[in-house]
N, C-alpha and C positions, 0 to 999 in steps of 0.2 A: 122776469128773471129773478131768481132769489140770488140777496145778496149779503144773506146771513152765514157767517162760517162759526164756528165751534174751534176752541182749542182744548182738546182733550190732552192729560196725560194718563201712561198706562204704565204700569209695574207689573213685571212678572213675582209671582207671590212665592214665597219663603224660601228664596236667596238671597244670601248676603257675603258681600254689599251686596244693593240692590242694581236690579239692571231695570233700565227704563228709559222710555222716550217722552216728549213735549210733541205735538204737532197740533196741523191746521188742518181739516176740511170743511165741506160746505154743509152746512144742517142740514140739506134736502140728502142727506147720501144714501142713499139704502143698506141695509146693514151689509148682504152679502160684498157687495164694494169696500164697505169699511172695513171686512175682511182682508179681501184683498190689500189694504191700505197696511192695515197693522201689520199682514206677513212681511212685508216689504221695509218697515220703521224698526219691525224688531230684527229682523235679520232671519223668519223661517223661511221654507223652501214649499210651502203648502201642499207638501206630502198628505197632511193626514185631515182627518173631520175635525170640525171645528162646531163651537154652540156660543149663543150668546144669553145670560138669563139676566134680565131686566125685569123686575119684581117679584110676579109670581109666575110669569110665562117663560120661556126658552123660545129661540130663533136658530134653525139649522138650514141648511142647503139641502139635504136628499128627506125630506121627511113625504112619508105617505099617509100621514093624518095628520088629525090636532090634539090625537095619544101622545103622537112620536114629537110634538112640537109645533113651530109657524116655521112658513118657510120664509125663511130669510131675503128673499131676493123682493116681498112683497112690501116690506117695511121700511122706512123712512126713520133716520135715526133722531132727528127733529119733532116726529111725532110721538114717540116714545120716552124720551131724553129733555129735557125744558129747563129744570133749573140748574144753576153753575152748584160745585158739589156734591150733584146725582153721581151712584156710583152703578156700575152694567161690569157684569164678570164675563170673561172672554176664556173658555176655556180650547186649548191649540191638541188635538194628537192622542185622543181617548185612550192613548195605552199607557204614553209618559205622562201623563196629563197636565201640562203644563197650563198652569189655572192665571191668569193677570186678571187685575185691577184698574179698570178706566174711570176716569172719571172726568165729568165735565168742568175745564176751569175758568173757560168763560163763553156765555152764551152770544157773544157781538162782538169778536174780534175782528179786528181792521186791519184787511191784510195790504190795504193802500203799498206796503213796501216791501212788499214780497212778490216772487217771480215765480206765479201760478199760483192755484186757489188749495194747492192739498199741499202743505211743504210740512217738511220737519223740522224743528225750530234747536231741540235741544236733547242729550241725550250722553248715557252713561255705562259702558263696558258691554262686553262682546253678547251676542244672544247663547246660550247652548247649543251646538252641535243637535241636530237633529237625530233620535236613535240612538242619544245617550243614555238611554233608562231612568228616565224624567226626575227629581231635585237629587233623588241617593245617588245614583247614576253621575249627576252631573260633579256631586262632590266627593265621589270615588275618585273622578275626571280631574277634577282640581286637584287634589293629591298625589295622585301619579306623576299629572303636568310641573306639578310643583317640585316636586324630587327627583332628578336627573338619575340620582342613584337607583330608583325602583326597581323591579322586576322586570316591570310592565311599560318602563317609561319608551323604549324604543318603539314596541311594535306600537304602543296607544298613540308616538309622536305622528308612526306611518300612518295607522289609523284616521285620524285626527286633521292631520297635515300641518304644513311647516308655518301657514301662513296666519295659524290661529293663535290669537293674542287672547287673554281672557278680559283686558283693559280696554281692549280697540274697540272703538264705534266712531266710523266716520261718515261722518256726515252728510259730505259734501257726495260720496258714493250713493246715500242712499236717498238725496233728492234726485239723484241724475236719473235712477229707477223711477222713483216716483215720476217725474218727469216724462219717460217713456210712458209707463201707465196711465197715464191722462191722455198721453196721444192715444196709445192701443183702442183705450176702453172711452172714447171719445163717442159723444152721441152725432149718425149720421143722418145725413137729409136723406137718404133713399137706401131701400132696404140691399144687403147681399145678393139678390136674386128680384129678377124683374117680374115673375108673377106670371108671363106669359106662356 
């Protein structure tokens, strides 16, 4: 049993202030999981393709060579990732392309006091709306949200909805996800289907 976990933090790149998370998984994760992970820490909805480039390779989910990339479900984020301070770009949504920043900050953290082995530890203002027209988009968004008086501030509030704060990131919501996600995606002793 491996029982090396990773605390990575990740910043979504050139918004400000910054939005970002602290969390925990275990170094054996395979990247397509650690996807999984991130959508859930940042607040997306895993609508769109995702890539991870970690030096001079890239890591995707639907690739049909080693033109188009690795596929992501093959690799181990431990074996690619080793020292604290390695950085891996995480880019969400090829059309807004919403590009982040991971980086490993430490390679043996001791989750001895934590409830589950992938948690969210720490973290600051809301993710983007998805299908906001990636960082312009997003601060077009912020400016209408900010001026009650706009043109555009009602329909983009409908838009939008009444429950998005551009400050809020809570926390304790997005361990309880993660939480389910470790049940969901839990490794079983015997397959879906008995073979016979």
């Amino acid at each position: 049993m491996n029982n090396r976990f990773y605390a990575l933090q990740i910043t979504l790149m050139d918004i400000d202030p910054p939005i970002w998370r602290y969390f925990v998984v275990p170094a054996d994760i395979t990247l397509d999981r650690l996807h999984d992970v991130i959508q859930i820490v940042m607040g997306w909805t895993d609508s769109h393709l995702y890539q991870f480039s970690i030096g001079k390779h890239w890591y995707a989910e639907n690739v049909e060579s080693e033109l188009d990339g690795l596929k992501s479900s093959k690799y181990r984020l431990k074996d690619l990732v080793k020292k604290k301070g390695r950085a891996v770009e995480y880019l969400y949504d090829f059309g807004d392309t919403w590009l982040h920043h991971l980086s490993l900050e430490d390679n043996r953290y001791n989750i001895e006091n934590l409830h589950g082995n992938i948690v969210c530890l720490d973290g600051e203002r809301a993710c983007p709306p998805e299908d906001v027209g990636g960082v312009m988009g997003y601060d077009d968004l912020c400016k209408i949200l900010n001026d009650p008086k706009h043109a555009d501030y009602e329909s983009t509030r409908d838009w939008i909805g009444t429950d998005f704060y551009f400050e809020k990131f809570d926390i304790q919501s997005v361990n309880v996800e993660l939480l389910k996600y470790m049940r969901w995606s839990r490794n079983r002793y015997l397959p879906w289907e008995s073979g016979d």
